[in-house]
C-alpha positions as CSV (number, residue, x, y, z in Angstrom):
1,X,-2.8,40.5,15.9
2,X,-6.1,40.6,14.0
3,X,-9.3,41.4,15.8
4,X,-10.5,38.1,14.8
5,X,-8.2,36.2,17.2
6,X,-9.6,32.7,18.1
7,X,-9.0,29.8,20.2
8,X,-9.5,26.3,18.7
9,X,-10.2,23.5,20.5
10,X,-9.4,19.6,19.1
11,X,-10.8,17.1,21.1
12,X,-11.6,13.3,20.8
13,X,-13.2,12.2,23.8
14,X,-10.3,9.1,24.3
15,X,-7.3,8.8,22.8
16,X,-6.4,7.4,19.5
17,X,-9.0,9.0,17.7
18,X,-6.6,11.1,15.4
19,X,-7.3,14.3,17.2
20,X,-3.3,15.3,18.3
21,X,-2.7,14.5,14.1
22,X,-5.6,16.7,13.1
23,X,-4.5,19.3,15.6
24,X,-1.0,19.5,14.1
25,X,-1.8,19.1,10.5
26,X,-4.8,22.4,11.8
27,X,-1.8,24.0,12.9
28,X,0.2,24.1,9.7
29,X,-2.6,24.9,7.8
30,X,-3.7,28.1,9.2
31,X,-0.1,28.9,9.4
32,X,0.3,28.2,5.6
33,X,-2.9,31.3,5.2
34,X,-1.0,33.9,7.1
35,X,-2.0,33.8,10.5
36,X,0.1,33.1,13.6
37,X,-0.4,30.3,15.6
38,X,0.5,28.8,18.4
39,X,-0.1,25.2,18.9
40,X,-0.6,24.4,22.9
41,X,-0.4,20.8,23.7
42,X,-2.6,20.7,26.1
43,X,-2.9,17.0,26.5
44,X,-1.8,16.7,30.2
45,X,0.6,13.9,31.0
46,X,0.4,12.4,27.1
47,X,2.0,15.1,25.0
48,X,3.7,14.5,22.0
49,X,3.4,17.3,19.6
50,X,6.8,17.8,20.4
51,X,7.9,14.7,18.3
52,X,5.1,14.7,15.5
53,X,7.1,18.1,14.8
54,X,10.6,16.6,15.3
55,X,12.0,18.4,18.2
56,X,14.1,16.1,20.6
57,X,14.7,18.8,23.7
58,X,11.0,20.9,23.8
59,X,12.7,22.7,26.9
60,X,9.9,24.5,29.1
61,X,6.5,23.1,28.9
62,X,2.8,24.0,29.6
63,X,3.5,22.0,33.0
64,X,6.9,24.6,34.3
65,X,4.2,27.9,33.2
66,X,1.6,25.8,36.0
67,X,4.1,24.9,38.2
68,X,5.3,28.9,38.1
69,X,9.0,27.3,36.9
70,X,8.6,30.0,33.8
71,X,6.6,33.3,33.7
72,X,4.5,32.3,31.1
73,X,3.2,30.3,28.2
74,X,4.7,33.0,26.0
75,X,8.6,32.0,27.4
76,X,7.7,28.4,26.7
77,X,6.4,28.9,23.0
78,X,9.2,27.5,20.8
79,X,9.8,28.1,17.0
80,X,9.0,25.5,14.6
81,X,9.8,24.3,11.0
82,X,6.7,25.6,10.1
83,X,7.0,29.8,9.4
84,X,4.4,31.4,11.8
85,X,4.1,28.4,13.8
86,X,5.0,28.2,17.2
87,X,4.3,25.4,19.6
88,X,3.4,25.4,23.6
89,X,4.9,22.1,24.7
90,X,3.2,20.1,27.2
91,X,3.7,17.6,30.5
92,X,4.8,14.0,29.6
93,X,5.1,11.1,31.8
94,X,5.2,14.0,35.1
95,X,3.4,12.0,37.8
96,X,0.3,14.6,38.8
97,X,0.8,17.0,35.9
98,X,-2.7,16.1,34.7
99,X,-4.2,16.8,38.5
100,X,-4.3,20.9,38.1
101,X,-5.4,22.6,41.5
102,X,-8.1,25.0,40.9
103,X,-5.7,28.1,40.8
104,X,-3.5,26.3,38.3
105,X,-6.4,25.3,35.9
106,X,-7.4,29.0,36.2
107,X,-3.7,30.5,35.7
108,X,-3.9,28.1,32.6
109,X,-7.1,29.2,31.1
110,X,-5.8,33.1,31.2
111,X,-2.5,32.3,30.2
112,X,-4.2,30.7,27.2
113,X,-6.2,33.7,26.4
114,X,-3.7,36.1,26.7
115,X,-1.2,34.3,24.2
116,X,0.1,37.3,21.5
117,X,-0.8,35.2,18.0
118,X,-4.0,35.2,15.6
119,X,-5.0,31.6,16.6
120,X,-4.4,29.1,19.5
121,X,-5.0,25.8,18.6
122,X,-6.0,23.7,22.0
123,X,-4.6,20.2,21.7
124,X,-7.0,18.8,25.0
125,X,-6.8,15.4,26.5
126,X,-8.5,12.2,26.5
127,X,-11.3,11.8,28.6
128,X,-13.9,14.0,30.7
129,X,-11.5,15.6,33.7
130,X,-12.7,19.2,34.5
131,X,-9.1,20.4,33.5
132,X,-9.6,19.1,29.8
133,X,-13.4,20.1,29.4
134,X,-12.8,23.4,30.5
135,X,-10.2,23.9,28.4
136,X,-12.1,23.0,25.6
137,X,-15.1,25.1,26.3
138,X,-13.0,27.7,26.9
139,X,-12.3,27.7,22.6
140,X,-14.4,29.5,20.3
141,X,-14.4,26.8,17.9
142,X,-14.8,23.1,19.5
143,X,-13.8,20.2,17.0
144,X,-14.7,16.7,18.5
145,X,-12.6,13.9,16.5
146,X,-14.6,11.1,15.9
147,X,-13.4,7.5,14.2
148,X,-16.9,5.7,11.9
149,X,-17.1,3.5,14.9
150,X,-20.1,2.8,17.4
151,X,-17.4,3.1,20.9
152,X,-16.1,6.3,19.3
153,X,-19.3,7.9,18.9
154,X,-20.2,6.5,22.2
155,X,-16.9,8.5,23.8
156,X,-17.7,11.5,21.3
157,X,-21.3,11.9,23.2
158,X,-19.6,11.7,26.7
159,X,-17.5,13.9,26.1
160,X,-19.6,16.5,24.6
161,X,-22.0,15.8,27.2
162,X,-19.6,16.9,30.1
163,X,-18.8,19.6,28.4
164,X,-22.6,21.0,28.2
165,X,-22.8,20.3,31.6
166,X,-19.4,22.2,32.4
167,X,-20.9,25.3,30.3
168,X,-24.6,25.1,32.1
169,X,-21.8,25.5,35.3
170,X,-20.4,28.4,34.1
171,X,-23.1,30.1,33.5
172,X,-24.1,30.1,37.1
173,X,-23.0,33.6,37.8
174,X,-24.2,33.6,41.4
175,X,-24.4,31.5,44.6
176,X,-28.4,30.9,44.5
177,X,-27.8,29.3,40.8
178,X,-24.8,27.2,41.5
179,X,-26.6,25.5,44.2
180,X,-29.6,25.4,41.3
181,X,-27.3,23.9,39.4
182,X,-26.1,21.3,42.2
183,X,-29.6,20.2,43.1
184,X,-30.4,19.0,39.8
185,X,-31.7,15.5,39.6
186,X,-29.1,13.5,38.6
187,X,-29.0,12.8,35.0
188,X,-29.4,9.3,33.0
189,X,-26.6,9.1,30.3
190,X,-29.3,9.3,27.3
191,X,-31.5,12.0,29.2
192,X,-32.2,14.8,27.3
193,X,-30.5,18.1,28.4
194,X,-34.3,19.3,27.4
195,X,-35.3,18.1,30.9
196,X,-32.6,19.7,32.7
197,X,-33.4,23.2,31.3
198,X,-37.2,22.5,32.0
199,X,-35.6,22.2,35.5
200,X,-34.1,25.6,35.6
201,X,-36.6,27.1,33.9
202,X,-38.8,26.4,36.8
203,X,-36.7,28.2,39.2
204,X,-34.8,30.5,37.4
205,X,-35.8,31.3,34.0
206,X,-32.9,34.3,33.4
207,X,-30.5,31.4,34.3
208,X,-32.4,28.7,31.9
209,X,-32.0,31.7,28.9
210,X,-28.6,32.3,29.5
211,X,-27.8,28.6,28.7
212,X,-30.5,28.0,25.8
213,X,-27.9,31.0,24.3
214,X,-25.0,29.5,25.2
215,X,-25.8,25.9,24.1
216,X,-27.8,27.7,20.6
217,X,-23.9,28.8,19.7
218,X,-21.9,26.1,20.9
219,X,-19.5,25.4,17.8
220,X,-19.1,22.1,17.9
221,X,-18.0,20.8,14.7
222,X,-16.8,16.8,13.8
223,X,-14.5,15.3,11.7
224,X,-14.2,12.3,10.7
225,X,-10.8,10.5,10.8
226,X,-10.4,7.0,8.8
227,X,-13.5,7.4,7.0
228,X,-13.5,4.7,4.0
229,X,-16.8,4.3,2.8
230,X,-20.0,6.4,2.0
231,X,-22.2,4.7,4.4
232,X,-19.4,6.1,7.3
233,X,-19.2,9.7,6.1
234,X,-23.4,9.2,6.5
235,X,-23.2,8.1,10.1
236,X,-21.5,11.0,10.9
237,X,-24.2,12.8,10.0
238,X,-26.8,10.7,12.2
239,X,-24.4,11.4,15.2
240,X,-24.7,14.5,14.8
241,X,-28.5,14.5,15.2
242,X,-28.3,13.2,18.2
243,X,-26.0,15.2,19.5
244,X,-28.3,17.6,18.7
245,X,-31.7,16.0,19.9
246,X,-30.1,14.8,23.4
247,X,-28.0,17.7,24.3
248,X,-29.3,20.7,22.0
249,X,-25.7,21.1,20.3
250,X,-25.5,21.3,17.0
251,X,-22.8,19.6,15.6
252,X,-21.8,20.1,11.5
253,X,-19.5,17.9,9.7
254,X,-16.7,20.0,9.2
255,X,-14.5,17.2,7.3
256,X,-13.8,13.9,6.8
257,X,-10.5,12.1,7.1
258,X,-9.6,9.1,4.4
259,X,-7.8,6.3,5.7
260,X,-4.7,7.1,5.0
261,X,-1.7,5.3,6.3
262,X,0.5,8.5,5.7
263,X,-0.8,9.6,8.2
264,X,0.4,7.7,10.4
265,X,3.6,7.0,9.4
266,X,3.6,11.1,9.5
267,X,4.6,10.2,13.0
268,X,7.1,8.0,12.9
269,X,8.8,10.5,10.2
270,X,8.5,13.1,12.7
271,X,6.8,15.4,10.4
272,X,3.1,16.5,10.2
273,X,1.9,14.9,7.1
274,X,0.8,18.5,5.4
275,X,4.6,19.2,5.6
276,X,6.0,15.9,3.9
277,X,3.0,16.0,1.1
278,X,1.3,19.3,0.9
279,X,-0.5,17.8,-1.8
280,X,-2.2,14.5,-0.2
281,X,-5.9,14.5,-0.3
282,X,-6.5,14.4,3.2
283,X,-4.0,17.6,3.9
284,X,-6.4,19.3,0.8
285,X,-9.2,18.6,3.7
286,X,-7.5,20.1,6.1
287,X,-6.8,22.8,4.6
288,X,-10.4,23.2,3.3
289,X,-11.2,23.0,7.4
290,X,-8.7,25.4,7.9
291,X,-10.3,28.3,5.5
292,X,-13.7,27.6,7.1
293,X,-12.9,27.6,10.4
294,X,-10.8,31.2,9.4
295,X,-14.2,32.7,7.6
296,X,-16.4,32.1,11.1
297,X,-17.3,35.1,12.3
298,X,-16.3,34.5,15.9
299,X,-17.1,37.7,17.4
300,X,-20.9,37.1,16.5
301,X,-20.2,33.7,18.1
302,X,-19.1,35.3,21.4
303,X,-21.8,37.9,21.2
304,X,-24.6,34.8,20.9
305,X,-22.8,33.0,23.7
306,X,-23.1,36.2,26.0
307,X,-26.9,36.6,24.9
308,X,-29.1,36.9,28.2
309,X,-32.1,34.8,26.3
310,X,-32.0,31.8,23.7
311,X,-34.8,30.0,21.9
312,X,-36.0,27.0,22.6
313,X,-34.3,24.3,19.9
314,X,-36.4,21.9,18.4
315,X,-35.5,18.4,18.4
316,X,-35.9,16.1,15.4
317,X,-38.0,12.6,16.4
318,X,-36.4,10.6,13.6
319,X,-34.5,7.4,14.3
320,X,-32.9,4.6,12.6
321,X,-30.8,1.6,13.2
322,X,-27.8,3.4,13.6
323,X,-29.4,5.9,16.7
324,X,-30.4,3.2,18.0
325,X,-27.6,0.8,18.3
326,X,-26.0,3.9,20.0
327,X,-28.5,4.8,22.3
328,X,-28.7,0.9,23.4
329,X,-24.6,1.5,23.6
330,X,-25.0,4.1,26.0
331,X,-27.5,2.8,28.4
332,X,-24.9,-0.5,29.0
């Protein structure tokens, strides 16, 4: 393995965003540059990498390494068609599989970690559950799926927002801060996480710097999926703003999608679409995603993350129609 071993994390917020087709198509990609990867479908109860990469029997899954059925997620990892590309098969239609006891979740985060490849690529669940937030904050990278549609970017924000809450959690190291953290006033959906640090910093400014740092190197990155026009590649920009003036994560626009129905007959043909047509213009994305995501220098990542003080982020006043039909979406 390389020293620049990373986990990546695709998430969407809900389902049917596009975010177990970008995670696959991710997957080939990086696999396609040299690296090894192993593709851990992660989406508890819902899984279906198995079929977008045409195996019938996936044998052990994420759920029989939980359930302590197999050792661990390296005797579940199966070979795919794609060289260098392995794939963790997850729990489908298992009553409870998506309900992890706190010593499951935690078996599942190391198990994660300790996988022997260059990259893991974290296909996570729909919604805000504790099991599918922490997995995705336990990534390096965090990419957050989003369709040019006002309930998506609603969804996008929750999301995020649960996960910034879930990191400000973890970063209460001690007894006196987790029942900091547990008396917070609780939080309107559009308050600013400006207001809950201004809260901390008033009783324990050590713990208020650790997660200014943490939150000043989050990684979030979106993608756009069925993007047609201009004017939708621009309003992912203007979600990202707020993202960044509500919950002080900056979130860049790593690539946008086409719509492109090959992709989703990719499905039905079993086969990830950078497989069938190596050449389609939204695999050329991908792949440009792919080489960016590789040339991050995630050790300086974790070593920001880790920092013991962060400065204070600035947060941009502007607005415009689009802000504010979301913000009015999120205060319904």
């Amino acid at each position: 393995m390389t020293e620049q071993r990373r986990i990546i994390a695709v998430g969407g917020g809900k389902g049917g965003v596009g975010k177990s087709i970008v995670a696959v198509n991710l997957a080939v990609a990086i696999a396609r540059l040299g690296r090894t990867v192993a593709l851990v479908d992660a989406d508890l109860g819902s899984a279906n990498q198995h079929t977008m990469l045409g195996i019938d029997r996936p044998g052990p899954s994420l759920y029989s390494v939980i359930r302590g059925e197999v050792r661990s997620l390296k005797d579940a990892m199966m070979r795919t068609i794609v060289p260098n590309l392995v794939l963790v098969p997850g729990a489908g239609a298992i009553p409870g599989s998506a309900n992890l006891a706190e010593r499951e979740k935690n078996r599942l985060l190391t198990e994660v970690r300790n996988l022997p490849v260059d990259v893991v690529i974290l296909d996570v669940g729909a919604g805000i559950s504790y099991e599918v937030l922490d997995l995705y904050i336990l990534a390096d990278q965090r990419i957050v799926v989003v369709l040019p549609q006002l309930t998506s970017f609603q969804n996008a924000y929750s999301f995020l927002k649960g996960a910034v809450h879930r990191t400000i959690l973890a970063c209460a190291d001690t007894p006196s801060r987790r029942r900091i953290y547990s008396e917070l006033d609780p939080s309107r959906e559009t308050e600013r996480i400006t207001s809950v640090l201004r809260q901390l910093e008033e009783r324990d400014p050590l713990y208020s710097s650790r997660v200014k740092a943490r939150l000043n190197h989050f990684g979030a990155k979106l993608i756009g999926n069925q993007v047609v026009s201009a004017k939708d590649r621009g309003t992912l920009g203007a979600v990202g703003k707020m993202f960044r003036d509500f919950l002080l994560v900056d979130a860049e626009i790593l690539g946008a999608l086409r719509f492109n129905r090959k992709l989703g007959e990719s499905i039905n043909r079993r086969r990830p679409l950078a497989v069938l047509e190596p050449n389609d213009d939204c695999v050329r994305v991908i792949h440009r995603v792919a080489t960016v995501l590789l040339n991050e220098d995630i050790e300086q990542l974790r070593r920001g993350r880790e920092a013991m003080d962060g400065s204070d982020a600035s947060s941009a006043d502007e607005d415009d129609t689009l802000l504010s039909q979301i913000r009015a979406l999120l205060t319904v």
